[in-house]
N, C-alpha and C positions, 0 to 999 in steps of 0.2 A: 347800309348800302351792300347786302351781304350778293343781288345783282351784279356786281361789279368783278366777283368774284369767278374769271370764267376767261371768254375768248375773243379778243378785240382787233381786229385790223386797224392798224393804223397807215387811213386813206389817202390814195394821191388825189392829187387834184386835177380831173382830167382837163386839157386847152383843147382848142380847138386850132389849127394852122394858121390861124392869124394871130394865135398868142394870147386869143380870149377865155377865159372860164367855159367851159363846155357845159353849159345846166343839165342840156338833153343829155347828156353823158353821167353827168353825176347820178340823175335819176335812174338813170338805167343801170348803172352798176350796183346802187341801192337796194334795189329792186329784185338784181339777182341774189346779192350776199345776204337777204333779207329771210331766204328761207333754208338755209344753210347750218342752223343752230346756234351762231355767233349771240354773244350777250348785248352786243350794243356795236359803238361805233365810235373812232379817233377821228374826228373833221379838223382840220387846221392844225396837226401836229407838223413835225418836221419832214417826215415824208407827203405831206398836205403844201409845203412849201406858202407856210404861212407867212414868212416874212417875207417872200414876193407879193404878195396880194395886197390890194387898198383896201381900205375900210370898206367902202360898199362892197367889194368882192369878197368879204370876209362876210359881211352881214347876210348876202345872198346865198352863198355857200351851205350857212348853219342856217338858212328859212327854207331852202330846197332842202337839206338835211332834215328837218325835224317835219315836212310836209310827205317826206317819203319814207322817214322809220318809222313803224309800227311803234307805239307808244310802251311797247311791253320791252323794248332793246332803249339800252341808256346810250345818249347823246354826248359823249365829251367834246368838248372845244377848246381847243388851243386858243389861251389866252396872256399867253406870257408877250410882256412885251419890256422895254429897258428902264422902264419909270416904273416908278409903286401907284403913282395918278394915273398913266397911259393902263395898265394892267386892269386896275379896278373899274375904268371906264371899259375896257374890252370887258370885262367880264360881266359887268352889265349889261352889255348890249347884249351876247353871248345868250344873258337869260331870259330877255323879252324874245330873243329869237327861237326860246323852246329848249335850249341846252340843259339838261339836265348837272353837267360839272362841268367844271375849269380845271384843265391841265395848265399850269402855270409854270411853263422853264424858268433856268435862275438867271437874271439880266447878267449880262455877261461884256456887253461896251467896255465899263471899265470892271475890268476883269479883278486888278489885284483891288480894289477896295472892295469886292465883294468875299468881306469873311463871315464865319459865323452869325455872328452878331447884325452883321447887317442884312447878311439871309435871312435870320428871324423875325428884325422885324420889319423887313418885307412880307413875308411870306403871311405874320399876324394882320396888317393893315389890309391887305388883302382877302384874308378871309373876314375878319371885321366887316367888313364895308360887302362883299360880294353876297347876291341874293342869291345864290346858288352853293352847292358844298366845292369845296378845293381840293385840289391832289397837286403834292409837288411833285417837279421834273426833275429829274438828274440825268444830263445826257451830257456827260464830259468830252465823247469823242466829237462834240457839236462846239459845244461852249468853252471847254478847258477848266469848266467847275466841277466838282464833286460836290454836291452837300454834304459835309458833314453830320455822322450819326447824333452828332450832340443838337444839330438843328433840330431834328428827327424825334428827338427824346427832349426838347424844350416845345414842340408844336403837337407833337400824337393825340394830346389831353383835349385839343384845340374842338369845340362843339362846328366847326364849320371848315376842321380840317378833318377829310376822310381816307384822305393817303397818299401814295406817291406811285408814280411812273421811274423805275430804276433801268435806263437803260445801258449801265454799265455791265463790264462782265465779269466783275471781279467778287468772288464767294466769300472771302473774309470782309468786304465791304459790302456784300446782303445779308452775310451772318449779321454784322455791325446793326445793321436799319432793322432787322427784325430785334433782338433783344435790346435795343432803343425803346422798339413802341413798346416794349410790355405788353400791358394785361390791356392797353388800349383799344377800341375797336378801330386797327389802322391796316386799311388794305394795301398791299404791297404789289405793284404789278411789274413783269419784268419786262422788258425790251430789246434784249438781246438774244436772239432766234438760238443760237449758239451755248449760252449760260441757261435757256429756259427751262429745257427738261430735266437739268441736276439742279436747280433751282427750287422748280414745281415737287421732286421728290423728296427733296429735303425739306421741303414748308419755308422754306427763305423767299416765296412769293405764292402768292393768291390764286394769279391768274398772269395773264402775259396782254399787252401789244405791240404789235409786231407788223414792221412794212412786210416782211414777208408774207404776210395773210393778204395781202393785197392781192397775189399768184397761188397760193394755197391756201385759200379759207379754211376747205376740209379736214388738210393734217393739221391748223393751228387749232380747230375744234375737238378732234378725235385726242390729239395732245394733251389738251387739259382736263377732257372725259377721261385717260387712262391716268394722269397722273393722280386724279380724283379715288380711281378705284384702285391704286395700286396697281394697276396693270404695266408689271416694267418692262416688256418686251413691247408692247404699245408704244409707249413712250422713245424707248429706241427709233422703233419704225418711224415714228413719225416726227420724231426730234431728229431724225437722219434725215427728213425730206426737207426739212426745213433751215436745216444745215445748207446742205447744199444749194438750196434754194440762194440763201445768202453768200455763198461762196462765188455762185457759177451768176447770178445776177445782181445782186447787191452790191458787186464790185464795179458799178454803172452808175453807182447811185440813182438819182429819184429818174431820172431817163432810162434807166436798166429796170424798174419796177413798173414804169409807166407802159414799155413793149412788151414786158411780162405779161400784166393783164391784158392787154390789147393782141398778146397771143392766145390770150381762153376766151376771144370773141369778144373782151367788154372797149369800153371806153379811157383812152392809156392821152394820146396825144403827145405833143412834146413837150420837155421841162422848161421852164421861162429863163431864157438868158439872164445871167452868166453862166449858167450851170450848162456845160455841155452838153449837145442832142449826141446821139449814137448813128454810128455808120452803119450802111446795111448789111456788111458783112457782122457786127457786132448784135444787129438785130434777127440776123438770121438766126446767128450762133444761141440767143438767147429763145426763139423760138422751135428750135431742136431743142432745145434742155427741155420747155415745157412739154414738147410729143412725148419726150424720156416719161413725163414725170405723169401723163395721162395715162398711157400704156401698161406701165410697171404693174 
């Protein structure tokens, strides 16, 4: 999966005012980010606001997804869900509907029985059973889990496990998951717009995704092309737009990324209740950062 290695947004999911799935929208924002250089695409991750969506909204999502990616950019699909049955079932469906991999977050309901052990063997039954490769999730500021680097170093070996989504921002805890995987072929990607670029130079991750590429595709691409070539003053520049990108809109959550994009003309809508919509002075404020961030 050496493809995987590169530059992924991880996609909202636009609504339309009535609170519906926007398809016209999805496609159209597909459509733009499609010739931009990105390696592939995050459908139904947490900025995808997959656990508001129903099954059929989930299935139509990834069959409009994979009917508008070019076949040469990989398809991930969020397919974590609180059961080891419910998961495997999404991740099946996931792969008749064209998904190339399963991102699979750690059930997190009941939180404190989720230890090692019972991470692993979720995580094994899961790729067991899924007709597609897996990558695990770690997004502790979401779930309040960490995986543990010993999961990491008990699954790397795994022929249908190909890596993880780390969206923590802690360096001795990506130090951890890289000398875990060893000599594994285990892609490591990060998620924190913030920890990416000391990440990506250190080799403590592969590639990134990232809601901020939702608002800046281009610095999330030009980011991983410099840290690729060594180029460390690239890396600054463009790990500085993405910073702030995260500072000055990501503190809105997924309704602060959804007026992001819908300020560079694409398809944003509002986020689905309970999750707060933004005021317009909120949304003004977040459509001056993006003039800042065209102009510069």
């Amino acid at each position: 999966m050496r493809r995987l290695r590169g530059a992924f947004p991880a996609m909202i999911t636009p609504m339309t005012e009535r609170d519906d799935v926007d398809h016209a929208g999805l496609t159209s924002n597909l459509h733009w980010m499609n010739g931009l250089g990105l390696s592939g695409y995050l459908l139904l991750g947490s900025t995808g606001e997959q656990v508001h969506l129903s099954e059929f909204e989930r299935a139509l999502v990834l069959e409009i997804g994979r009917r508008h990616i070019p076949t040469g950019l990989i398809l991930i699909a969020g397919t974590g869900q609180m059961s080891t049955r419910a998961t495997i079932e999404e991740s099946r469906r996931a792969a008749e509907a064209g998904a190339d991999v399963a991102l699979v977050v750690t059930p997190s309901y009941y939180q404190k029985a989720m230890t090692a052990n019972a991470l692993a063997e979720h995580y094994r039954a899961v790729a067991d059973a899924s007709p597609i490769p897996v990558m695990l999730y770690s997004v502790p500021g979401i779930t309040g889990i960490t995986i543990p680097p010993a999961v990491v170093a008990e699954l790397a070996g795994h022929p249908n496990i190909v890596g993880m989504k780390n969206s923590g921002s802690d360096p001795q805890v990506a130090a951890a998951y890289r000398a875990a995987a060893g000599d594994a072929p285990f892609v490591i990607l990060a998620g924190s717009a913030t920890a990416s670029p000391g990440l990506l130079l250190t080799g403590l991750c592969d590639g990134v995704i990232l809601a901020a590429a939702n608002v800046l595709p281009e610095a999330t691409v030009a980011l991983v092309q410099a840290a690729q070539q060594g180029d460390l003053s690239g890396v600054r520049h463009h790990g500085a737009a993405l910073h702030h990108a995260s500072e000055q809109i990501g503190r809105f959550g997924i309704a602060g990324w959804k007026a992001g994009i819908a300020a560079r003309g694409l398809h944003g809508g509002p986020a689905r209740p309970p999750l707060r919509n933004l005021t317009s002075e909120e949304r003004h404020e977040i459509e001056a950062a993006v003039r800042e961030w065209q102009t510069a």
